[in-house]
C-alpha beads as a LAMMPS data file, in Angstrom:
LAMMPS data file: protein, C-alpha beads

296 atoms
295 bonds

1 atom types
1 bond types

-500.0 500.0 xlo xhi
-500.0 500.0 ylo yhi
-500.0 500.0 zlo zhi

Masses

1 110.0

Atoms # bond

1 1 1 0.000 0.000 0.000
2 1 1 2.603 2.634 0.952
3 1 1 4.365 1.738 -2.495
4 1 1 0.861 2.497 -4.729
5 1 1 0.549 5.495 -2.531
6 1 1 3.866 6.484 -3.487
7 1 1 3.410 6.316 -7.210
8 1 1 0.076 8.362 -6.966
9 1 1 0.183 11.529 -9.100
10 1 1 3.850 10.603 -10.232
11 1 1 5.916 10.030 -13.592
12 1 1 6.435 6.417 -12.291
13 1 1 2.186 6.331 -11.346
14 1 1 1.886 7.704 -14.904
15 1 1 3.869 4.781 -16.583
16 1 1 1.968 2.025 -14.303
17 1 1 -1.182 3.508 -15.722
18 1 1 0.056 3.445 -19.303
19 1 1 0.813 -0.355 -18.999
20 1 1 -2.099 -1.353 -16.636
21 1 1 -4.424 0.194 -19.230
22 1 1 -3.141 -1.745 -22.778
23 1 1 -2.992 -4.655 -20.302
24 1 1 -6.789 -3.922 -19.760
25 1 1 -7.025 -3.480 -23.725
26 1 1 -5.614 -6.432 -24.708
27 1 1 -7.394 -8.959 -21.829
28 1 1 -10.662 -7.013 -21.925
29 1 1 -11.175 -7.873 -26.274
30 1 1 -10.266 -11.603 -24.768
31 1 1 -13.197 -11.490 -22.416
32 1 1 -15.428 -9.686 -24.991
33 1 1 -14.741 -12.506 -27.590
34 1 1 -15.167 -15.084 -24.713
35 1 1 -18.958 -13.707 -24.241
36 1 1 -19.156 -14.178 -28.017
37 1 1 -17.709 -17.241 -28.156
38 1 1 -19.413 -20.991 -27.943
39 1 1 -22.815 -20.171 -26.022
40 1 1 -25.225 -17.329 -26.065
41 1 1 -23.879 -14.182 -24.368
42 1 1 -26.061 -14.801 -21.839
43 1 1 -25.008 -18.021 -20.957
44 1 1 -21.532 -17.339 -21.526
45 1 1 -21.386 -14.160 -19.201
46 1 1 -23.653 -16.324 -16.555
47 1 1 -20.806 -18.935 -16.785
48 1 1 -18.456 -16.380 -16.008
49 1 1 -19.727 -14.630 -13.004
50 1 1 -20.086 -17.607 -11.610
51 1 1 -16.560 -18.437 -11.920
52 1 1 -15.466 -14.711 -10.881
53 1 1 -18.169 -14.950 -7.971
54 1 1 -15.932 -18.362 -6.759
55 1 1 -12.846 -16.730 -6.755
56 1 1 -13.535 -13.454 -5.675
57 1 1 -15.740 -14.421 -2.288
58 1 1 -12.582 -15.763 -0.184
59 1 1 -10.854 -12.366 -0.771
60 1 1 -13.951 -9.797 -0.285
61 1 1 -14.635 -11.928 2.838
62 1 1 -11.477 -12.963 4.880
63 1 1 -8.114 -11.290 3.131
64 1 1 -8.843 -7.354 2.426
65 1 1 -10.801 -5.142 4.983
66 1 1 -14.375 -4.483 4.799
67 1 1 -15.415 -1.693 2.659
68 1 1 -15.487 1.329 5.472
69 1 1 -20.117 1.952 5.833
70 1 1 -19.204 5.687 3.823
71 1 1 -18.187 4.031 0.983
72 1 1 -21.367 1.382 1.028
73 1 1 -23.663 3.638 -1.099
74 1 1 -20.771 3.467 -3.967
75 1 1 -20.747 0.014 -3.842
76 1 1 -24.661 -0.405 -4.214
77 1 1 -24.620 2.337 -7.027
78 1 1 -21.689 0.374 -9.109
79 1 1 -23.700 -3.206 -8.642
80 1 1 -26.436 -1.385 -10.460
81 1 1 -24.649 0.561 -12.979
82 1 1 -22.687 -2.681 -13.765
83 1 1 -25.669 -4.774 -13.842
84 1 1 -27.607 -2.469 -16.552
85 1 1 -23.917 -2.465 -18.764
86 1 1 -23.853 -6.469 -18.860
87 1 1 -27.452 -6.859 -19.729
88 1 1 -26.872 -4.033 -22.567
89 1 1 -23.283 -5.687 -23.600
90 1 1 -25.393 -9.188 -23.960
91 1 1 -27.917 -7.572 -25.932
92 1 1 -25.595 -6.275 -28.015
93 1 1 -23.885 -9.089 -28.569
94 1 1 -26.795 -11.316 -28.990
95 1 1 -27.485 -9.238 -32.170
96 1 1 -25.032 -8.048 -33.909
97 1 1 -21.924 -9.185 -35.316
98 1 1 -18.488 -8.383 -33.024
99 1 1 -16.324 -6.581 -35.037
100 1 1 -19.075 -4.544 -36.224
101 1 1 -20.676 -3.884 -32.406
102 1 1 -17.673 -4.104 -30.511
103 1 1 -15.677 -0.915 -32.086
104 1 1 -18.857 1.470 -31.744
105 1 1 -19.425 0.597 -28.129
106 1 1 -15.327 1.295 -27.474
107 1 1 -15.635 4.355 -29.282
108 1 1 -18.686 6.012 -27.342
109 1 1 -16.959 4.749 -24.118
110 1 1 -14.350 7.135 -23.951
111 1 1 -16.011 9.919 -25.547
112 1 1 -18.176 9.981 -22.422
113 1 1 -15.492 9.007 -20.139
114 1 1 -13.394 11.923 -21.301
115 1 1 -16.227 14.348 -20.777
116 1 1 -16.600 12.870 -17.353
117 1 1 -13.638 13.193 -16.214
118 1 1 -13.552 16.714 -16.686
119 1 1 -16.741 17.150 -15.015
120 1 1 -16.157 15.239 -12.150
121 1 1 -12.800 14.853 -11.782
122 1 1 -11.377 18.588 -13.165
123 1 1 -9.277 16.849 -15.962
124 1 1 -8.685 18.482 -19.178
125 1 1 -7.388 17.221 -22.477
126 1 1 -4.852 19.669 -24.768
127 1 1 -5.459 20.452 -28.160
128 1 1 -3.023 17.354 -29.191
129 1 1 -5.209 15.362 -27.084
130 1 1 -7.885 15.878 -28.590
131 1 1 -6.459 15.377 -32.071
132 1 1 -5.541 11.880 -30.550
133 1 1 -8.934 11.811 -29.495
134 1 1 -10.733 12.090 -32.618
135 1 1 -7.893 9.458 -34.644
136 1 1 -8.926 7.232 -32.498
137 1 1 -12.880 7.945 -32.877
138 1 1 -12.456 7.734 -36.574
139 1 1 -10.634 4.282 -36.942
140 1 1 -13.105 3.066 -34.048
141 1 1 -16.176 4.235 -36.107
142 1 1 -14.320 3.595 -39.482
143 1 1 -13.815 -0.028 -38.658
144 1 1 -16.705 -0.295 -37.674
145 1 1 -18.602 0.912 -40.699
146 1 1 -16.209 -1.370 -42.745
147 1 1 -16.942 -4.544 -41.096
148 1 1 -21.088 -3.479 -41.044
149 1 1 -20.438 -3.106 -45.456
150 1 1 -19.094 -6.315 -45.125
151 1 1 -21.787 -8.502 -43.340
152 1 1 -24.142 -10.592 -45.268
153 1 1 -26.399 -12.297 -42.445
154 1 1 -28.522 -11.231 -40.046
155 1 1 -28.207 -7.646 -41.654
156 1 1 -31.797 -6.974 -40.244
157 1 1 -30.544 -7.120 -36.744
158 1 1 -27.683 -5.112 -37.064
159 1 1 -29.616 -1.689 -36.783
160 1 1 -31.069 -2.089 -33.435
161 1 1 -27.381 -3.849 -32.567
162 1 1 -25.710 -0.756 -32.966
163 1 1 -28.159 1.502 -31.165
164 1 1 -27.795 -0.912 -28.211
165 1 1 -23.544 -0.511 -28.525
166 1 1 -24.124 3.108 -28.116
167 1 1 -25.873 2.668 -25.189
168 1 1 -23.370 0.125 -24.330
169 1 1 -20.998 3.128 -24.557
170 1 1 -22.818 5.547 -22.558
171 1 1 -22.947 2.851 -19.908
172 1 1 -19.019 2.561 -20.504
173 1 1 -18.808 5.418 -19.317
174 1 1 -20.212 5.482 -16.736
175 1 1 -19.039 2.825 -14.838
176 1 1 -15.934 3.659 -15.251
177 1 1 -16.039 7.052 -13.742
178 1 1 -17.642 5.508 -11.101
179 1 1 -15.628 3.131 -10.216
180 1 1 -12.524 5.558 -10.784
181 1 1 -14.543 7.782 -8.387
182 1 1 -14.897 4.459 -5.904
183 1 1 -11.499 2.983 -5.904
184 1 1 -10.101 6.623 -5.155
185 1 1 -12.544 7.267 -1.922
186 1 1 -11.134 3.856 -0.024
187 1 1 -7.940 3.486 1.407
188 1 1 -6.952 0.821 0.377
189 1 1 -7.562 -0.358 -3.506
190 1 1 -7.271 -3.611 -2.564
191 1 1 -10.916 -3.809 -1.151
192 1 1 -12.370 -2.016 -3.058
193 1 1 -11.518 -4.785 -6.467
194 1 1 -12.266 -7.727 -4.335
195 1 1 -15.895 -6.367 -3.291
196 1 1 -16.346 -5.042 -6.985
197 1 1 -15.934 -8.455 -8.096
198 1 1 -17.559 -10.363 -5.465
199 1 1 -20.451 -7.967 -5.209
200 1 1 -21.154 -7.608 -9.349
201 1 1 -21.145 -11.065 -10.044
202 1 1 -24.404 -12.318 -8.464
203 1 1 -27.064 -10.496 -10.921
204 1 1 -26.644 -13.003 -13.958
205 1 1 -26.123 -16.667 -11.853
206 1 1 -29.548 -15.277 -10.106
207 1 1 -31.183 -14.367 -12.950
208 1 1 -30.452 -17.988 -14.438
209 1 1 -31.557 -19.825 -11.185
210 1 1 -35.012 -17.933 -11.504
211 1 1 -35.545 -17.867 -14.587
212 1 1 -34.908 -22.171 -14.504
213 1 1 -32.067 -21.527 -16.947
214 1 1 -29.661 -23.210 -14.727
215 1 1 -27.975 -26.646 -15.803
216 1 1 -25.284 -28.899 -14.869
217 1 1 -22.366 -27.353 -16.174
218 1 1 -20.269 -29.714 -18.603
219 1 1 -16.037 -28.930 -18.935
220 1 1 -16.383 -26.303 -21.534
221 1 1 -18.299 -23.730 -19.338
222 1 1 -15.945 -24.630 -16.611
223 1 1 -13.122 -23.740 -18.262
224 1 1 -14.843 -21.019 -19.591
225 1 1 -15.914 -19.498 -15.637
226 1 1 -12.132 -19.704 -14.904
227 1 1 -10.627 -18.440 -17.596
228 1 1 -13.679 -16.012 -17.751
229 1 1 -12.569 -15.383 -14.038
230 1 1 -9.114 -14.879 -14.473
231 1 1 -8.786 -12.483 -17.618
232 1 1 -11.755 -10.124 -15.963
233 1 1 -9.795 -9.853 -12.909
234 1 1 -6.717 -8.552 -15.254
235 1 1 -9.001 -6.710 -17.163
236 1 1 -11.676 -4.482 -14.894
237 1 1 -8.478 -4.636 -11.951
238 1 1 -5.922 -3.253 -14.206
239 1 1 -7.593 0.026 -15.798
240 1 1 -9.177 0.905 -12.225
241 1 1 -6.081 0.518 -10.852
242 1 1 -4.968 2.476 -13.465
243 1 1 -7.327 5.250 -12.693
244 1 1 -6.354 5.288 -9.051
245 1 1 -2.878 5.679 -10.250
246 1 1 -3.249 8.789 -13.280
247 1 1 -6.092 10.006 -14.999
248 1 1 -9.375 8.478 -15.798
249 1 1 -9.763 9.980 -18.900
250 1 1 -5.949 9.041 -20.681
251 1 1 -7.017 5.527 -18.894
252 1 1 -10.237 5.018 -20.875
253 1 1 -8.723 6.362 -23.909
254 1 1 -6.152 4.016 -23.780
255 1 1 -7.956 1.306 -22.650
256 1 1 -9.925 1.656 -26.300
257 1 1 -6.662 -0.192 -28.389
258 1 1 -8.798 -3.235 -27.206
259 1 1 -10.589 -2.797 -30.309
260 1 1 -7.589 -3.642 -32.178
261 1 1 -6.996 -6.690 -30.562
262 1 1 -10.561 -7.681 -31.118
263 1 1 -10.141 -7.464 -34.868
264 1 1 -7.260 -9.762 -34.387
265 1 1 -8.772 -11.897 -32.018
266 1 1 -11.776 -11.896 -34.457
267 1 1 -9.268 -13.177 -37.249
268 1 1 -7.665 -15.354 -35.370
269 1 1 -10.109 -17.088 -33.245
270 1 1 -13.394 -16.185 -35.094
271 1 1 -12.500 -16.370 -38.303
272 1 1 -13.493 -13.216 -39.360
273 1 1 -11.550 -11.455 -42.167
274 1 1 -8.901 -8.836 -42.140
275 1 1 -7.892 -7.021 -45.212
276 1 1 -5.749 -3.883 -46.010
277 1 1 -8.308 -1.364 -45.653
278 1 1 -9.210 -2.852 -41.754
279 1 1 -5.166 -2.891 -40.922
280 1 1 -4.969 1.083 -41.654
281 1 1 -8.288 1.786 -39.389
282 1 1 -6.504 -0.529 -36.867
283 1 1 -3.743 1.799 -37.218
284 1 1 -5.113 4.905 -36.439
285 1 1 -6.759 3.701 -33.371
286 1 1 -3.316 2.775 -32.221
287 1 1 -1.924 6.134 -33.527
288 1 1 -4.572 8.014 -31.714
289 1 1 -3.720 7.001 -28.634
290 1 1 -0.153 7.552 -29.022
291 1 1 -1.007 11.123 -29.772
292 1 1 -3.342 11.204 -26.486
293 1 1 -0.285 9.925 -24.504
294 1 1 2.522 12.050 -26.368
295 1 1 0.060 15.086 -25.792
296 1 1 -0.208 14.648 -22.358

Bonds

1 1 1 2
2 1 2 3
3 1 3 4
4 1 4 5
5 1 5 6
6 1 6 7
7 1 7 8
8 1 8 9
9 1 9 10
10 1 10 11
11 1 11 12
12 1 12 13
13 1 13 14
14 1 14 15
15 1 15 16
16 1 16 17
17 1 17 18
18 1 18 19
19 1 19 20
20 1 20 21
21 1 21 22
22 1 22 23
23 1 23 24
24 1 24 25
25 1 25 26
26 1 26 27
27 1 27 28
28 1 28 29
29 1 29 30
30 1 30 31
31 1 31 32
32 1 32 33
33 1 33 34
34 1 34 35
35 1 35 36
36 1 36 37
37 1 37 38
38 1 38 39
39 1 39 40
40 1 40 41
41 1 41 42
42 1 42 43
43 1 43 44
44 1 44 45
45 1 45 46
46 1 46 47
47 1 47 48
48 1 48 49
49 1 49 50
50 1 50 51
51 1 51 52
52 1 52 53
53 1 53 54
54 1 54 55
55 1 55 56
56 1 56 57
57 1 57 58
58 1 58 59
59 1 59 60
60 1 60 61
61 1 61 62
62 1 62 63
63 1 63 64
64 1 64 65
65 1 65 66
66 1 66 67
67 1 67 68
68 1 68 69
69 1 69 70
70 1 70 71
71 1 71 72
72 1 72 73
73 1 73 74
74 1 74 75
75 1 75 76
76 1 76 77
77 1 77 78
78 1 78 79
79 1 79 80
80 1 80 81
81 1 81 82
82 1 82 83
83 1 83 84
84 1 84 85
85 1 85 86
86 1 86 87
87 1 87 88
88 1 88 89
89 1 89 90
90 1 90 91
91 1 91 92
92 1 92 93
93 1 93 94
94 1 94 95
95 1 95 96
96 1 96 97
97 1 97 98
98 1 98 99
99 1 99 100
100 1 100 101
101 1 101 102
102 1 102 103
103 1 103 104
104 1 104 105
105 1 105 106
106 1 106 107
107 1 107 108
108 1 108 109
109 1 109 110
110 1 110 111
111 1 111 112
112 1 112 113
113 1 113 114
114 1 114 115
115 1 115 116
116 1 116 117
117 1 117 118
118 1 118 119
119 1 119 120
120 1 120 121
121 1 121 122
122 1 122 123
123 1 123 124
124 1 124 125
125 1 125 126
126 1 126 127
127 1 127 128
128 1 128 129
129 1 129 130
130 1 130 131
131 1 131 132
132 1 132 133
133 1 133 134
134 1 134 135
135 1 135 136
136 1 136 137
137 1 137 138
138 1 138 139
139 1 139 140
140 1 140 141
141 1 141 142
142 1 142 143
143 1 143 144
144 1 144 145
145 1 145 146
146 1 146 147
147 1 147 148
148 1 148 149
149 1 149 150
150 1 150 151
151 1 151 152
152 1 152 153
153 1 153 154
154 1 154 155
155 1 155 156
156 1 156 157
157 1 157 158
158 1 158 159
159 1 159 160
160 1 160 161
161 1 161 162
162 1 162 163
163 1 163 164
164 1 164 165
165 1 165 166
166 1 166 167
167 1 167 168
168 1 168 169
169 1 169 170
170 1 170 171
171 1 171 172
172 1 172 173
173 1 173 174
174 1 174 175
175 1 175 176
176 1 176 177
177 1 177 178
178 1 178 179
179 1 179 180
180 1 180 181
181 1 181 182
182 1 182 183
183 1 183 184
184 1 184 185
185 1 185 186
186 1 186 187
187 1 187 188
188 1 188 189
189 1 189 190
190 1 190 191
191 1 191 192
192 1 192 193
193 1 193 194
194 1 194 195
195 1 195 196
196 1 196 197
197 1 197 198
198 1 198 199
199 1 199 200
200 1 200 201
201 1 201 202
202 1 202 203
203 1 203 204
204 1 204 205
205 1 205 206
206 1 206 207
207 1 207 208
208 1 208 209
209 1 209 210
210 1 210 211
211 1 211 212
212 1 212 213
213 1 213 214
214 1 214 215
215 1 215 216
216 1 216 217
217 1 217 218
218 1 218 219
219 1 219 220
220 1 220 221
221 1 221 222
222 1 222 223
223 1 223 224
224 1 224 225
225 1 225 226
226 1 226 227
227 1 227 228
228 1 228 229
229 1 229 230
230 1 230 231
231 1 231 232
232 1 232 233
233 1 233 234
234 1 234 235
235 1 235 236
236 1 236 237
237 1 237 238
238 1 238 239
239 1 239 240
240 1 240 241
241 1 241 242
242 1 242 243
243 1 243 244
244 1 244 245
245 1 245 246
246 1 246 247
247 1 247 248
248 1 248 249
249 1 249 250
250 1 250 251
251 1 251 252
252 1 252 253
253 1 253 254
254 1 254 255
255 1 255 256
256 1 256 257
257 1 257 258
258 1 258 259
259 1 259 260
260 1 260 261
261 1 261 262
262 1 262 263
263 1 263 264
264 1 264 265
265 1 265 266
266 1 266 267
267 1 267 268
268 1 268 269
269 1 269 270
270 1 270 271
271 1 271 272
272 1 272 273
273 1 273 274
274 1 274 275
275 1 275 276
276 1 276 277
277 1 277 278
278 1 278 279
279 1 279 280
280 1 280 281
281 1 281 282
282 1 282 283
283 1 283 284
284 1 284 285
285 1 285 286
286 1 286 287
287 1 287 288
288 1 288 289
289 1 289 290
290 1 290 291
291 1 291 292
292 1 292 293
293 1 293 294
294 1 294 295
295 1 295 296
């Protein structure tokens, strides 16, 4: 603890963030394509809190301190915020094509975050910043349009998919200046990621039990809930910790190169195509956000 205090507000802090937040990039397109992956999103992200809900309860419960009672009313405002982002993220999902929904709903997130920040937080963005800004907006939105020209099923979906991604975003945003806004009012991180977790995982498993959607699961969704487990505690952990460490909005911007891992992960994994004209729109997402961090 005294060493993350120490790098609070510092060149070293700012580096930490910088590499906590394409760490949260890269592992947060894993979990996306995870959600998209063998099941329904809905089953898949059930799976997954269930596994995250496992792992998380031993630490929330007997290792960190309790969450101090001031800091209670955060906690009950993030379950719900989280909640109505998952439900939006499966809807999304369940409707519309990844590569296509997946760039729109990064590319409202930080938008909002950015805006946010200042509000709440008194950040502001230079003029370079915003040029880094708007790169990254354009291959976001660019790649997105791209992969929409290029899908031939369930075109009739894809319009209501996309209006749910931009809520998606807004709800982005959201939760992560809240939880920017949580993880700064406790002492100690530490507690607040292990009650995030434990506390944000019990809306979907719940909703399956009542529903009677719950099953015996076979290996594949157990391997799914811990790797599920495992790559959202890297993910969600390492750009709030991020946040704590340097600003929310560079965080969220930079966070946003996850989109370029999805396209890869959607080529690799998928099977999804990549040609030239997607590799220069994955580009400029990656040179946007070196201009947001060389502006800085």
């Amino acid at each position: 603890m005294d060493w993350l205090t120490s790098l609070e507000g510092t060149e070293a802090g700012h580096r930490a963030a910088l590499i906590l937040a394409l760490t949260a990039a890269f592992l947060h397109a894993m979990f996306g394509a995870l959600q998209k992956g063998r099941y329904d999103p809905w089953t898949s992200r059930t799976v997954m809190d269930v596994g995250i809900l496992v792992l998380s309860a031993p630490f929330a419960l007997f290792v960190v301190p309790w969450p101090p009672l001031e800091l209670w009313w955060v906690l009950v405002g993030m379950v719900v915020i989280h909640f109505v982002y998952k439900a939006l993220m499966a809807m999304t999902y369940d409707r519309g094509a990844y590569t296509v929904v997946y760039p729109v709903v990064r590319g409202t997130g930080p938008l909002f975050t950015v805006l946010a920040a200042g509000m709440i937080f008194g950040e502001s963005f230079t003029a370079m910043q915003w040029g880094g800004v708007g790169l990254l907006l354009a291959g976001l939105f660019g790649l997105s349009a791209y992969n929409l020209a290029k899908i031939t099923v369930a075109r009739e979906k894809l319009g209501p998919a996309l209006g749910l991604a931009v809520m998606t975003g807004l709800m982005v945003a959201v939760y992560t200046t809240w939880d920017a806004y949580g993880i700064r009012a406790v002492e100690n991180p530490f507690t607040f990621l292990a009650w995030f977790f434990f506390l944000t995982s019990f809306d979907f498993p719940l909703i399956a039990l009542a529903r009677g959607r719950w099953r015996r699961p076979d290996r594949h969704m157990l391997r799914l809930g811990l790797v599920g487990a495992l790559i959202a505690f890297g993910s969600f952990g390492s750009v709030m910790m991020a946040t704590r460490l340097d600003d929310v909005g560079e965080a969220a911007v930079l966070r946003e190169t996850s989109t370029v891992f999805a396209a890869l992960i959607g080529w690799l994994w998928l099977r999804e195509p990549v040609g030239p004209r997607r590799i220069v729109l994955m580009s400029l997402i990656a040179l946007g956000a070196v201009v947001v961090e060389m502006g800085g």
